[in-house]
Residue frames as a rotation matrix with the C-alpha (Angstrom) as fourth column:
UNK 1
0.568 0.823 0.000 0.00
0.823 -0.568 0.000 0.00
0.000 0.000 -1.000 0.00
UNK 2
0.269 -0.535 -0.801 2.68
-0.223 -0.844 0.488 2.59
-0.937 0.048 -0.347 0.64
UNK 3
-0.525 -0.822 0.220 4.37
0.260 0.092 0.961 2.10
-0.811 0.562 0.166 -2.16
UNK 4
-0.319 0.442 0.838 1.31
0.796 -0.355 0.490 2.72
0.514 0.824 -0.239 -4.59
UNK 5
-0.915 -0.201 0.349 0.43
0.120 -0.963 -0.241 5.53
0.385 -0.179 0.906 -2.29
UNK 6
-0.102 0.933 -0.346 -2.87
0.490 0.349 0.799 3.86
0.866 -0.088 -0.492 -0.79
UNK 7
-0.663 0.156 0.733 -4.03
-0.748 -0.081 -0.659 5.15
-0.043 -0.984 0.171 2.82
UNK 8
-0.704 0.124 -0.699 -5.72
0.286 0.951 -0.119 2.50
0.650 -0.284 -0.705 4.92
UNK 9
-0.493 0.361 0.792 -8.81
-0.799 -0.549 -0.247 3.50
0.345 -0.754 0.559 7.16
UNK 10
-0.879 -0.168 -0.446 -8.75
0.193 0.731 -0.655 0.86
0.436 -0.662 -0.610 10.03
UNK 11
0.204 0.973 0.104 -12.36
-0.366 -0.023 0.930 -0.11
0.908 -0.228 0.352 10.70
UNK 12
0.895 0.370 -0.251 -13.36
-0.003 0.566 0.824 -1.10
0.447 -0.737 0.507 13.97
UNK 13
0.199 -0.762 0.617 -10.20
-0.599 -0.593 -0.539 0.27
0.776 -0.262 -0.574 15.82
UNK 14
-0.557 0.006 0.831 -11.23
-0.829 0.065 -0.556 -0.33
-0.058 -0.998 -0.031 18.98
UNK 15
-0.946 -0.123 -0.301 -11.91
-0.284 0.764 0.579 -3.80
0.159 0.633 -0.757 18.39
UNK 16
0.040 0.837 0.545 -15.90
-0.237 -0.522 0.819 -3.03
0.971 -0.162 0.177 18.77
UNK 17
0.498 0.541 0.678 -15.59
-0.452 -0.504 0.735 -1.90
0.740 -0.673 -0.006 21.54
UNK 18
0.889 -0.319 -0.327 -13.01
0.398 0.893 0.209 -4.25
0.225 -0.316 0.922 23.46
UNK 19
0.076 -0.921 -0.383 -10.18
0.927 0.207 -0.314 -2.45
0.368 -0.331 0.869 23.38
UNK 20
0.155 -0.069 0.985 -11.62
-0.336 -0.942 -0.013 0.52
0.929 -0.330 -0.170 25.31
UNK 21
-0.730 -0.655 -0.198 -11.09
0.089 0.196 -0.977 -1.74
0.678 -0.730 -0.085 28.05
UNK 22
-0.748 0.625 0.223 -14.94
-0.617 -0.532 -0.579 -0.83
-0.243 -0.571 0.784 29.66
UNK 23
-0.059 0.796 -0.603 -16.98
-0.678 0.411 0.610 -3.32
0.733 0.445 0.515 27.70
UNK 24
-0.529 -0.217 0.821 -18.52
-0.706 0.649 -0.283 -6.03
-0.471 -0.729 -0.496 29.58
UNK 25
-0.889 0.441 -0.125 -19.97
0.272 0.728 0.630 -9.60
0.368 0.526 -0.767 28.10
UNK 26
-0.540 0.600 -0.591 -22.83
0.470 -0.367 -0.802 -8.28
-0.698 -0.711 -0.084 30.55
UNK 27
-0.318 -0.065 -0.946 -23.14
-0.276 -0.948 0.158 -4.99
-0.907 0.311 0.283 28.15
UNK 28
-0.510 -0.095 -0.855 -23.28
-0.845 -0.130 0.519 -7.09
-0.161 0.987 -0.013 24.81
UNK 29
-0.974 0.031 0.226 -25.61
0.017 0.998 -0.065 -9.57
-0.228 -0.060 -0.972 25.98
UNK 30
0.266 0.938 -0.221 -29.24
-0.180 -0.177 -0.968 -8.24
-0.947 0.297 0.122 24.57
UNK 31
0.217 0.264 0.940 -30.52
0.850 0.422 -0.315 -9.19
-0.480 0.867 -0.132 21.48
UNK 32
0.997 0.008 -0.072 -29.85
-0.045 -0.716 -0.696 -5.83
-0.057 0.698 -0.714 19.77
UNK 33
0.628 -0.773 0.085 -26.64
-0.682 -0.494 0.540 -6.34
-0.375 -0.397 -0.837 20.10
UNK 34
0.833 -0.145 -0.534 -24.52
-0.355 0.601 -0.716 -8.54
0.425 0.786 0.449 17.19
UNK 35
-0.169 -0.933 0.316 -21.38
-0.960 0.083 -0.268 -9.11
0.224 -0.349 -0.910 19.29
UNK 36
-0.327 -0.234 0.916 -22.50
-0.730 0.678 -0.087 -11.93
-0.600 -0.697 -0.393 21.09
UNK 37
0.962 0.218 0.166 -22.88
-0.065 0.771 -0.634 -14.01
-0.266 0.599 0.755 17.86
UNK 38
0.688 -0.719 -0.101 -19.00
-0.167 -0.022 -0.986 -13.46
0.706 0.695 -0.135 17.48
UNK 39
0.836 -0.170 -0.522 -16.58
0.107 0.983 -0.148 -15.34
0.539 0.068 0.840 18.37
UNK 40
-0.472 -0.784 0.404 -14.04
0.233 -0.552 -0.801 -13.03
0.851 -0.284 0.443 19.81
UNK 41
-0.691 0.145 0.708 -17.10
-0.609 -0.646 -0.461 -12.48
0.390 -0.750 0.534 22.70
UNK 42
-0.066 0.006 -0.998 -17.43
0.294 0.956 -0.014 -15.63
0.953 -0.295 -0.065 23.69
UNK 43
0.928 0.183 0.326 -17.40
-0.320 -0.063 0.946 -15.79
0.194 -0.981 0.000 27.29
UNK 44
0.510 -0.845 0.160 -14.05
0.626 0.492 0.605 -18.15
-0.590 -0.208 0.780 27.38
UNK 45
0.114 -0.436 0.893 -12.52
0.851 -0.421 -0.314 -15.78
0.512 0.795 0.324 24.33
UNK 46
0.676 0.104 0.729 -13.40
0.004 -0.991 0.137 -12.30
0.736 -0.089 -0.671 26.28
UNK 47
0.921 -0.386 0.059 -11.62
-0.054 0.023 0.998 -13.76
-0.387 -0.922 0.001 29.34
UNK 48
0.366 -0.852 0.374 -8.74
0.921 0.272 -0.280 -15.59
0.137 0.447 0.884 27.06
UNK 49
0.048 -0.613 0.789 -8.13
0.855 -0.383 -0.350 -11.91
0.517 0.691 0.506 25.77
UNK 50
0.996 0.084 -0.025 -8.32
0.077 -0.701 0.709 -9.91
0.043 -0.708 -0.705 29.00
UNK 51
0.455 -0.881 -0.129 -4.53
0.743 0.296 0.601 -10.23
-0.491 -0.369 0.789 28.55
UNK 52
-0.203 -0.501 0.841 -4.43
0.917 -0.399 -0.016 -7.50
0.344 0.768 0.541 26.26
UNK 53
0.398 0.536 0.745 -6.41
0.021 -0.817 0.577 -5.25
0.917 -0.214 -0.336 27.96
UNK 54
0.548 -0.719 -0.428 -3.69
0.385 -0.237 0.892 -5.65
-0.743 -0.653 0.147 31.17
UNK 55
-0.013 -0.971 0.240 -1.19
0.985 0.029 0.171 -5.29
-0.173 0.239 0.956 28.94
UNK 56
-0.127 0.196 0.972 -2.87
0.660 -0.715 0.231 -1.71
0.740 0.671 -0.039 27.50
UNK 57
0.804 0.594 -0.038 -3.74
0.429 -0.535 0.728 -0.60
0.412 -0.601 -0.684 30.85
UNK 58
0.201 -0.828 -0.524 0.05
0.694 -0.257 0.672 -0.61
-0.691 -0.499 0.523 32.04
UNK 59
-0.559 -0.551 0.620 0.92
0.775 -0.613 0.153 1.71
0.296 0.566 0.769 28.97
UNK 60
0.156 0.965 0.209 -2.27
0.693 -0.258 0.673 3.68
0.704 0.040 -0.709 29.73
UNK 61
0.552 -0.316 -0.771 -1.06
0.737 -0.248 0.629 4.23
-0.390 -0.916 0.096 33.46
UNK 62
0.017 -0.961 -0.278 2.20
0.829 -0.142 0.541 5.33
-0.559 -0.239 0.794 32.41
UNK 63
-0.800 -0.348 0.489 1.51
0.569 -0.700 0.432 7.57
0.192 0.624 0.758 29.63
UNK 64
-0.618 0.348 -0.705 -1.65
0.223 -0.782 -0.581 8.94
-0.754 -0.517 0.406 31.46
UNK 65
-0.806 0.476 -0.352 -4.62
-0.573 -0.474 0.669 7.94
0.152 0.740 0.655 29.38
UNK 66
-0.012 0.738 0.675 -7.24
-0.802 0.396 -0.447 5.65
-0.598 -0.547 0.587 28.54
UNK 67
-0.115 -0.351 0.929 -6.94
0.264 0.891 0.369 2.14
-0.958 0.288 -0.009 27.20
UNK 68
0.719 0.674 -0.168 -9.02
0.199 -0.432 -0.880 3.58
-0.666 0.599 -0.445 24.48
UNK 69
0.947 0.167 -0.276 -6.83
-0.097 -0.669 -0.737 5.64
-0.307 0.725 -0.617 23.67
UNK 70
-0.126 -0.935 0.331 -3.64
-0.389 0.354 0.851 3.85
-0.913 -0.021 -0.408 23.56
UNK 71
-0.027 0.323 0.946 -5.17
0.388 0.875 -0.288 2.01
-0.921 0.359 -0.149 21.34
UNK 72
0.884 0.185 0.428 -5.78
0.465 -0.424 -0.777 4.39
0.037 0.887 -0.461 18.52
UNK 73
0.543 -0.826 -0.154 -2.50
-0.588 -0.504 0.632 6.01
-0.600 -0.252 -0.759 19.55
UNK 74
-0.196 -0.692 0.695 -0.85
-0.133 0.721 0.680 2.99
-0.972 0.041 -0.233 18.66
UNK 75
0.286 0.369 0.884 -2.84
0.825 0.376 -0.423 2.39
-0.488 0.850 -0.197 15.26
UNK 76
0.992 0.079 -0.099 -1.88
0.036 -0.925 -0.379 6.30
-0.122 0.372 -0.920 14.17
UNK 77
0.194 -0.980 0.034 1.86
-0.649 -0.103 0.753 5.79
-0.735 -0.168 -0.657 15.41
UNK 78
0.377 0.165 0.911 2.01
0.377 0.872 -0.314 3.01
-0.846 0.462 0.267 12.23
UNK 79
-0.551 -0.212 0.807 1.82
0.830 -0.034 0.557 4.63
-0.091 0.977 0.195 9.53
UNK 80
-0.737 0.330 -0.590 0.88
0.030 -0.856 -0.516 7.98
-0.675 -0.398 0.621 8.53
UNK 81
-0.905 0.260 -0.335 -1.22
-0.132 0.578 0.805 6.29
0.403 0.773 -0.489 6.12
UNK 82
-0.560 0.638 -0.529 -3.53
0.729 0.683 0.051 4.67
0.394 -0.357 -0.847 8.37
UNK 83
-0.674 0.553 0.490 -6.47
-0.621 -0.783 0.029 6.41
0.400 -0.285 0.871 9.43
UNK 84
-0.974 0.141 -0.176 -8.75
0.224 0.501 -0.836 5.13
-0.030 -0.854 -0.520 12.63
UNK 85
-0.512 0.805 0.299 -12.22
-0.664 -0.592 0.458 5.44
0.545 0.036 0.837 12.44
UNK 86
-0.947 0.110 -0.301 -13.33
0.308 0.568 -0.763 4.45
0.087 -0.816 -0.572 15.84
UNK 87
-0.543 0.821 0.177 -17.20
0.217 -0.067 0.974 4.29
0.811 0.567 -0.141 15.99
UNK 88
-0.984 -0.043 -0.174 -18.83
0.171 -0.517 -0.839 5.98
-0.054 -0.855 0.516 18.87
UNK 89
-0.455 0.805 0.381 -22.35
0.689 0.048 0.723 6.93
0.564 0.592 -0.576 19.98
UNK 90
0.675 0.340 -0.655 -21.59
0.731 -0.423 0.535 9.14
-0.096 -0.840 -0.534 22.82
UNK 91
0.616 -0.487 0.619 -19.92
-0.005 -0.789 -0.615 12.79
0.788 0.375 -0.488 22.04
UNK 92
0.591 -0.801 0.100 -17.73
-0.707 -0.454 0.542 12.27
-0.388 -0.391 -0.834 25.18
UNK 93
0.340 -0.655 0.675 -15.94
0.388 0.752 0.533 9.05
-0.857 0.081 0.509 23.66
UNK 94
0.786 -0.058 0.615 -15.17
0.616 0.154 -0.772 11.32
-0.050 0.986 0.157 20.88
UNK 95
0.528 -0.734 0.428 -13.37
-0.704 -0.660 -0.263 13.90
0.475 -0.162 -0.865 22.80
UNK 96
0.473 -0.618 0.628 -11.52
-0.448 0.445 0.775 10.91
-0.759 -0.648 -0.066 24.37
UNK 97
0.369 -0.337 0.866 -10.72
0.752 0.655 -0.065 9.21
-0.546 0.676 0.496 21.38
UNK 98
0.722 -0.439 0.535 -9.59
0.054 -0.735 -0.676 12.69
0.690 0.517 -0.507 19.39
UNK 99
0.773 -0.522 0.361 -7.04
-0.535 -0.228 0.814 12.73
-0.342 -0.822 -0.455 22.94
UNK 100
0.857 -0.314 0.410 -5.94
0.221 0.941 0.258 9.89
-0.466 -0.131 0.875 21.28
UNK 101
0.744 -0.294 0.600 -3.84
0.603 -0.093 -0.792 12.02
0.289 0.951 0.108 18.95
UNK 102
0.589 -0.472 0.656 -1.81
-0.767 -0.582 0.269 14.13
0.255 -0.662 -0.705 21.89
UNK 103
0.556 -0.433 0.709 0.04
-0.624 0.346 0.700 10.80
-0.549 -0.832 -0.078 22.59
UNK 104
0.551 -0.676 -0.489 3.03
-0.722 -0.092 -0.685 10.06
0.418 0.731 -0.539 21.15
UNK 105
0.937 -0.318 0.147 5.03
0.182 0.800 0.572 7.16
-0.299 -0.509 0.807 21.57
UNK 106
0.082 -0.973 -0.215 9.59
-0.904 -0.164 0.394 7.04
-0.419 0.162 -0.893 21.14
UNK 107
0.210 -0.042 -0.977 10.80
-0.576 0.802 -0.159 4.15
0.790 0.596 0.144 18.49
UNK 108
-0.933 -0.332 -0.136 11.90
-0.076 0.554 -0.829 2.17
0.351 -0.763 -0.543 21.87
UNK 109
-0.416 0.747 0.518 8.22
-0.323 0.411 -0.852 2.17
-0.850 -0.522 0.070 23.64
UNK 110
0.205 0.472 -0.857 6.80
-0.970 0.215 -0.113 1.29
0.131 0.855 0.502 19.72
UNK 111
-0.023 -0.288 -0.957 9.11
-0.672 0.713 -0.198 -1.44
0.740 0.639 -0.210 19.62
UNK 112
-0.908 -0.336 0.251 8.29
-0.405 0.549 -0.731 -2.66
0.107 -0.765 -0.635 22.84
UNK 113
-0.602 0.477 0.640 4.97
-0.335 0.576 -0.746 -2.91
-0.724 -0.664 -0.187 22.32
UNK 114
0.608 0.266 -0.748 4.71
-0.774 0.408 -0.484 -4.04
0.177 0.873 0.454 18.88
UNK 115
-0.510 -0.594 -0.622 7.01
-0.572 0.774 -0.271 -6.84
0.642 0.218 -0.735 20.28
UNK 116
-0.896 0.357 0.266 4.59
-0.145 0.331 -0.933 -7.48
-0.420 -0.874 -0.244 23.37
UNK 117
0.189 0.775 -0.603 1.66
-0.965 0.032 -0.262 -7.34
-0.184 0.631 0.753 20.56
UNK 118
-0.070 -0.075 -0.995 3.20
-0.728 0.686 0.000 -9.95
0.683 0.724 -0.102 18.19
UNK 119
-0.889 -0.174 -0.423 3.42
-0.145 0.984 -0.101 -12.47
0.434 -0.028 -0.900 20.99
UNK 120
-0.451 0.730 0.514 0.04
-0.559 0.217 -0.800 -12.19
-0.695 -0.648 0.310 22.57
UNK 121
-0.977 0.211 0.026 -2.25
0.146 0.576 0.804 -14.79
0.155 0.790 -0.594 21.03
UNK 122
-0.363 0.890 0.276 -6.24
-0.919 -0.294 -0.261 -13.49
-0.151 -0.349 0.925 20.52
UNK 123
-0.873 0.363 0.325 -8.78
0.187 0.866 -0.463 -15.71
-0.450 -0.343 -0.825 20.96
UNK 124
-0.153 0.613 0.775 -11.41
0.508 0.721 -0.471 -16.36
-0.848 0.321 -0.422 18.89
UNK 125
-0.334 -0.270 0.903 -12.29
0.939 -0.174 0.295 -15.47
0.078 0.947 0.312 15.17
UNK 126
-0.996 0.067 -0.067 -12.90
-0.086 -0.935 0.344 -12.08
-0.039 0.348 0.937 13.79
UNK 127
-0.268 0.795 -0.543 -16.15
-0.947 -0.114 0.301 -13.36
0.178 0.595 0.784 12.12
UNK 128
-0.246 -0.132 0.960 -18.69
-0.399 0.917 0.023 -16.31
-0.883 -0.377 -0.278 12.89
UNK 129
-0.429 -0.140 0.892 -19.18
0.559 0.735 0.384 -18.81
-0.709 0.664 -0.237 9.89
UNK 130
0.398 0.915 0.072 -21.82
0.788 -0.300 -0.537 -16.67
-0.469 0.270 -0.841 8.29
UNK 131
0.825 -0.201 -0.528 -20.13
-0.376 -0.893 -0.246 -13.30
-0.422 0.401 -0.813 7.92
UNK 132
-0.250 -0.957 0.148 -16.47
-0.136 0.186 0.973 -15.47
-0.959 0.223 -0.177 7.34
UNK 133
-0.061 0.554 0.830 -18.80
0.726 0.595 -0.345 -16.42
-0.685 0.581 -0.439 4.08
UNK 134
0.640 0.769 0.002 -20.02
0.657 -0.545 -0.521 -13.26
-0.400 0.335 -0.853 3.25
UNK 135
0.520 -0.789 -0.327 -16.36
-0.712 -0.612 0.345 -11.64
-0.472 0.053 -0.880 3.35
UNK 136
0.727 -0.353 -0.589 -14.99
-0.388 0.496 -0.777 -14.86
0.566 0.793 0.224 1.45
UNK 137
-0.345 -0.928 0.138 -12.74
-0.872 0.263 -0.413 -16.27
0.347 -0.263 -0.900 4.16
């Protein structure tokens, strides 16, 4: 993509809603509410991947934010390419998530936690069978 000069606009940042670090299986358990037909929000999966959401909270601490917004922090600090469009229905998670853009990371904390990324292992799929269909995987 860089090379032909594409930008990239990273749906679903905040992996709906998971990697603000506030969701609960609780929260996504009514019927309006498509998560719990995916696999990533399992009950055993949401726990599996509570390891990421420790792992965000310690950067969080330190750099004085919100998981939230590490999170897009990190997706922006990529590539100036990439563009976040984190989906919101409440006007303060937008002024928290625009915060996200005041935090800056040094090539040493990147690479420390794009090396703590690469080994964490998520739990369950993106998509269940149905949508993996509809998107062709």
């Amino acid at each position: 993509m860089e090379e032909l000069q594409i930008g990239l606009v990273a749906y679903s940042p905040l992996g709906r809603g998971f990697l603000t670090g506030k969701l609960t299986r609780e929260a996504i358990s009514s019927d309006n509410d498509n998560r719990a037909d995916l696999p990533r929000f399992t009950a055993e999966a949401f726990q599996a991947n509570q390891v990421i959401l420790d792992l965000l909270q310690k950067i969080a601490t330190e750099k004085n934010a919100t998981i939230a917004q590490i999170s897009l922090a990190w997706v922006l600090a990529q590539k100036d390419w990439i563009v976040p469009i984190p989906g919101t229905t409440k006007s303060q998670r937008v002024n928290e998530n625009i915060g996200s853009t005041a935090i800056s990371f040094s090539q040493n904390e990147l690479s420390e936690i794009n090396q703590a990324v690469e080994q964490l292992e998520i739990v369950g799929e993106r998509y269940n069978q149905e949508q993996s269909k509809r998107i062709g995987k």
